[in-house]
LOLUMVEX-419923 format. One record per residue (C-alpha): residue number from 1; chain; x, y, z. Coordinates in steps of 0.5 Angstrom, whole numbers, plus 2048, in hexadecimal, padded with zeros to 3 digits. Each point is the difference from the previous one (the first is absolute). Layout:
<k = NUM, c = A, x = X, y = Y, z = Z>
...
This chain:
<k = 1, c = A, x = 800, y = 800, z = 800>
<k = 2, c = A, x = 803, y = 807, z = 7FE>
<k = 3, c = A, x = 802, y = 805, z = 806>
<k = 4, c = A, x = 7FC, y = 807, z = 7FF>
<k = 5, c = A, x = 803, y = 805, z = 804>
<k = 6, c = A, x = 7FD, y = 808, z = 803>
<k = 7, c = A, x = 805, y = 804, z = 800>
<k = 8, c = A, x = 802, y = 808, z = 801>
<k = 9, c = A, x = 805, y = 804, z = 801>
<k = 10, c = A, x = 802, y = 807, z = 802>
<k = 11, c = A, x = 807, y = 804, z = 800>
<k = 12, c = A, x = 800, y = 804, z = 807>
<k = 13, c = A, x = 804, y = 806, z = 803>
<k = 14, c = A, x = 803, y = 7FC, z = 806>
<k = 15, c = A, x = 806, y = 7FB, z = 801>
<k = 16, c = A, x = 7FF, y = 7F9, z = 7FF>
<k = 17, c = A, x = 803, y = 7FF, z = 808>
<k = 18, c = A, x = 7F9, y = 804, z = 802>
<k = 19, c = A, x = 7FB, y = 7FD, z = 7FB>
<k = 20, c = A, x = 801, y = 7FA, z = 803>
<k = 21, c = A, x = 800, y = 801, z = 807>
<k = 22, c = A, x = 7FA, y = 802, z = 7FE>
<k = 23, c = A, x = 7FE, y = 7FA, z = 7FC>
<k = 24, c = A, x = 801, y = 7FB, z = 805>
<k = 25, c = A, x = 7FF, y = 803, z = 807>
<k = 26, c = A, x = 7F8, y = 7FD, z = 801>
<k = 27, c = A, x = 7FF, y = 803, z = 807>
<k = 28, c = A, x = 801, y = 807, z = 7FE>
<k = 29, c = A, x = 801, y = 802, z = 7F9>
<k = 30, c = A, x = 7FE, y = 7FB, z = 7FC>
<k = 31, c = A, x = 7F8, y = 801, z = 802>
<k = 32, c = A, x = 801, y = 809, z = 7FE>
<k = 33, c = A, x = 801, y = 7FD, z = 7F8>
<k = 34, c = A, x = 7F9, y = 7FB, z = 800>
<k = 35, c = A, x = 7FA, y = 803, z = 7FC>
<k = 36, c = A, x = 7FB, y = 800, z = 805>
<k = 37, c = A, x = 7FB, y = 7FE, z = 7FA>
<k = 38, c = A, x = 803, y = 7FA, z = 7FF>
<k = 39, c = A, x = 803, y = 7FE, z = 807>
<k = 40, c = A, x = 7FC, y = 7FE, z = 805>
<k = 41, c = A, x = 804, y = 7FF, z = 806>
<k = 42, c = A, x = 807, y = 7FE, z = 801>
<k = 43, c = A, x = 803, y = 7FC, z = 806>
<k = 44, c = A, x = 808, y = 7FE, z = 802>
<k = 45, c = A, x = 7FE, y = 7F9, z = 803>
<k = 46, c = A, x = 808, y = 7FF, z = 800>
<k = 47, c = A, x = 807, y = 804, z = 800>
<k = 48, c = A, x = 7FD, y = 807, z = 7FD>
<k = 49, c = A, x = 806, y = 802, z = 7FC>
<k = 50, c = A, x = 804, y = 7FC, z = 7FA>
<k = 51, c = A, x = 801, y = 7F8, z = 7FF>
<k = 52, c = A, x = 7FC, y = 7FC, z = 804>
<k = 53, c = A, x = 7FB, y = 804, z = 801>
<k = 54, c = A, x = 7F9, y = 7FE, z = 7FF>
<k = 55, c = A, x = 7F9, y = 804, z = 7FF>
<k = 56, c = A, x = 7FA, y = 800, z = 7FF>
<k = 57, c = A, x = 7FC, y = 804, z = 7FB>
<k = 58, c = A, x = 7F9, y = 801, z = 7FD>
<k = 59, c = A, x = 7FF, y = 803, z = 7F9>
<k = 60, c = A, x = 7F9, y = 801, z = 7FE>
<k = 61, c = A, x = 801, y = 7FF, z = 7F7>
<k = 62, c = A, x = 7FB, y = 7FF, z = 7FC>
<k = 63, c = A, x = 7FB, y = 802, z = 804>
<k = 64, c = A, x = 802, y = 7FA, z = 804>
<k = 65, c = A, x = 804, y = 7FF, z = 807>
<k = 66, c = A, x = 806, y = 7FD, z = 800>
<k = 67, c = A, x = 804, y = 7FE, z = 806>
<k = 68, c = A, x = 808, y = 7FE, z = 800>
<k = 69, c = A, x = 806, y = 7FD, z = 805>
<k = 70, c = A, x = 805, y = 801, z = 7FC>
<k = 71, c = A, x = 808, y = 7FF, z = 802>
<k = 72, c = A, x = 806, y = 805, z = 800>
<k = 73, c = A, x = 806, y = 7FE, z = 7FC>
<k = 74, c = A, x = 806, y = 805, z = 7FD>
<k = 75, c = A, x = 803, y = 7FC, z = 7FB>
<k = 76, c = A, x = 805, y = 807, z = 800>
<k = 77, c = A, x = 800, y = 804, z = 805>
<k = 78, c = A, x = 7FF, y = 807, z = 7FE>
<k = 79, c = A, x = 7FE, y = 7FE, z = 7FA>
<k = 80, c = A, x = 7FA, y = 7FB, z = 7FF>
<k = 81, c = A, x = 7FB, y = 7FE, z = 804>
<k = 82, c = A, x = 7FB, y = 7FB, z = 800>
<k = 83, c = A, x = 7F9, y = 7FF, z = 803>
<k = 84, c = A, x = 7FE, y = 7F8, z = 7FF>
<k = 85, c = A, x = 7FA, y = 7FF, z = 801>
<k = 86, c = A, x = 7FF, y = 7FA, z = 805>
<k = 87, c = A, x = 7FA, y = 7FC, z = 7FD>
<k = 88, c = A, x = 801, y = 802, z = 7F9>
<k = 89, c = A, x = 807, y = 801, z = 7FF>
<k = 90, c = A, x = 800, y = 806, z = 7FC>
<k = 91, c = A, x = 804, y = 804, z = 801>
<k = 92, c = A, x = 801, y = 808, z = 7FF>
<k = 93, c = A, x = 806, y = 803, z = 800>
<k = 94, c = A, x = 803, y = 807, z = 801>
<k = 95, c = A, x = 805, y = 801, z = 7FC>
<k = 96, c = A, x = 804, y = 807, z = 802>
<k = 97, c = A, x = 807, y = 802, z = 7FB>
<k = 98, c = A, x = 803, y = 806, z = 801>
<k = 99, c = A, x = 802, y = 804, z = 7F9>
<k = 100, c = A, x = 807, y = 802, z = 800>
<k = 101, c = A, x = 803, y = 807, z = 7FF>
<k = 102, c = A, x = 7F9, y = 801, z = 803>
<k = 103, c = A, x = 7FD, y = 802, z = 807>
<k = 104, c = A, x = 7FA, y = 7FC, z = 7FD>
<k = 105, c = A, x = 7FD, y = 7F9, z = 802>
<k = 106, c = A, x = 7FD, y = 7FB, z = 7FA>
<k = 107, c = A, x = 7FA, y = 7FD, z = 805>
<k = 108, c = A, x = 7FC, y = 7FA, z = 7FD>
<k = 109, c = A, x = 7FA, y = 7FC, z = 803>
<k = 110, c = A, x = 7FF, y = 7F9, z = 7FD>
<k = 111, c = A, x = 7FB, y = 7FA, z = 801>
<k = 112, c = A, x = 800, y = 7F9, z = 7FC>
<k = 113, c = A, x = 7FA, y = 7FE, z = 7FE>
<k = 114, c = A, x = 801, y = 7F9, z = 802>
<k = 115, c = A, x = 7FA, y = 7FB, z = 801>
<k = 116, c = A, x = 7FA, y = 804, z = 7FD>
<k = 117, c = A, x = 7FC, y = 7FE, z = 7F9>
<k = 118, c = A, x = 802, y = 805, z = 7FB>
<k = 119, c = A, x = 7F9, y = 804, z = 801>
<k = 120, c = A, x = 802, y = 801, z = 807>
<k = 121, c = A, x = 807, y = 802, z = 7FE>
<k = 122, c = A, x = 7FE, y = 805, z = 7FB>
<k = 123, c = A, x = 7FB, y = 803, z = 804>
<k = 124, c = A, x = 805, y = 800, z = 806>
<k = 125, c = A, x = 805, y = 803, z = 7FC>
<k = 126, c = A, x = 7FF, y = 808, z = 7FF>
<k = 127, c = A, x = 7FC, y = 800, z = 807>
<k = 128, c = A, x = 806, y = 7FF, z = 803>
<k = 129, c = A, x = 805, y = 804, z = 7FC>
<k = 130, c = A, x = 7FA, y = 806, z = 801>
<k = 131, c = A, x = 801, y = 7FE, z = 808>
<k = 132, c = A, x = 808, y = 7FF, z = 7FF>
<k = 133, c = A, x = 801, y = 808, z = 7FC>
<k = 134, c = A, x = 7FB, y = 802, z = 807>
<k = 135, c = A, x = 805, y = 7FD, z = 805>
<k = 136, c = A, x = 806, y = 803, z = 7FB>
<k = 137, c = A, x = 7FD, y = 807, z = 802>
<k = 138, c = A, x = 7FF, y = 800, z = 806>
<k = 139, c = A, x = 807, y = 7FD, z = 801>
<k = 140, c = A, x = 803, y = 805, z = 7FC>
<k = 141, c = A, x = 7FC, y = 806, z = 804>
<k = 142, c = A, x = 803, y = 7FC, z = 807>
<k = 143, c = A, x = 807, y = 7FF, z = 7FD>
<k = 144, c = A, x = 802, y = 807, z = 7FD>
<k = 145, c = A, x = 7FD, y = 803, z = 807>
<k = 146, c = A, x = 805, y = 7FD, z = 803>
């Protein structure tokens, strides 16, 4: 079965060290960059900042409430970070790169799209790149605050 992926990307004014500070602390700052629209409610169940954390979320998507216990995974520390849902095993990166010669950040958010029928991957698709440019925003606004 193919993959499809959801995907967004920002370039935003801050460095790459404060970006995914921000990124991975799911006590404090993590929580600021959520649409509240699309995100219901996010509790740490274990850790709170980085690998080896574990929350759980709720997201309300096409008109449908969902509810995730994901695990927290750095495959490269400063760079990548993973949210693998638990009982799914999809996984949704936030892949953070600085650009050289440069005071910007180039800030990715991807989903693979694993496991779902191909209508549900197609529908899913641009509702979560709608949600991710929205999460990129609110980052970008918390990021360059700072």
């Amino acid at each position: 079965m193919k993959t499809r992926t959801a995907a967004a990307s920002k370039m935003i004014n801050a460095s790459a060290e404060q970006i995914y500070k921000i990124i991975a602390d799911y006590c404090n700052t993590h929580p600021l960059i959520l649409p509240k629209k699309y995100f219901l409610s996010l509790h740490v169940e274990k850790g709170g900042v980085g690998a080896g954390t574990i929350i759980n979320f709720s997201m309300r998507i096409l008109g449908r409430t969902q509810d995730f216990r994901s695990l927290i995974t750095e495959p490269q520390p400063g760079r990548l970070l993973v949210e693998t849902d638990i009982r799914s095993e999809t996984p949704t990166s936030f892949q953070v790169m600085p650009v050289e010669d440069s005071s910007l950040t180039r800030v990715t958010i991807s989903t693979e799209l694993r496991g779902r029928n191909w209508i549900e991957a197609l529908l899913a698709r641009p509702v979560l790149e709608r949600i991710y440019r929205q999460e990129l925003e609110l980052l970008a606004r918390l990021a360059e605050k700072k």
